[in-house]
N, C-alpha and C positions, 0 to 999 in steps of 0.2 A: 444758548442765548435767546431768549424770545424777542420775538418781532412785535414791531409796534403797532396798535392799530392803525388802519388805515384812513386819512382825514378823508371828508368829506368835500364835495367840492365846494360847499360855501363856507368850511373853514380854511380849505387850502386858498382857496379866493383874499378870505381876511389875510393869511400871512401875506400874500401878494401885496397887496396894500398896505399890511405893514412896515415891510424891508422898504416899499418906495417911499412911503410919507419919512423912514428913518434915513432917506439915503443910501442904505444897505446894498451894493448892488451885486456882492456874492451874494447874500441871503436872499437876493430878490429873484436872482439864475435859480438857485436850491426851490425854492416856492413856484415861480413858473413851472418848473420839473414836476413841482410834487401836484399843483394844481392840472397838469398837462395829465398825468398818471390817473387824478380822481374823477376828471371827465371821462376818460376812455375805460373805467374801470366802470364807471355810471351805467354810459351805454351802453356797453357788455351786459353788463346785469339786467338792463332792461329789455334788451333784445333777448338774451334767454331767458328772461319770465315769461315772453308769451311764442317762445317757438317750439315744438315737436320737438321730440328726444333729438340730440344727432349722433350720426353716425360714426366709427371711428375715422373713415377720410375726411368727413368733414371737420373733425376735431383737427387731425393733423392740419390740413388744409389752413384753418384758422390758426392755430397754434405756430403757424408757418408764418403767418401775416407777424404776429408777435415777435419771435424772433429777427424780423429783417428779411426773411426768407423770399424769392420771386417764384 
């Protein structure tokens, strides 16, 4: 089954504001999540465009943070 792209954060943004202007307020939980996902996916991406290779600890390390991990 292929996966969906992933929104942007000023589309996931618009759903936001959609589900609220419809009243929706499951659709509006599901859109905060998925707006919540495109910002942190944003950042990621733009912090490793401008950082040095890393390391495998530091991948774990990070990859730690994602899962919950202390």
């Amino acid at each position: 089954m292929p996966t969906s792209k992933p929104l942007t954060t000023e589309q996931a943004r618009g759903h936001v504001m959609t589900a609220v202007r419809m009243h929706d307020a499951e659709a509006e939980q599901v859109a905060r999540g998925n707006l919540a996902e495109a910002k942190i996916a944003s950042a990621i991406n733009r912090a490793l465009a401008v950082a040095p290779p890393l390391k495998p600890p530091q991948i774990k390390r990070i990859s730690g943070l994602l899962r919950g991990a202390k």
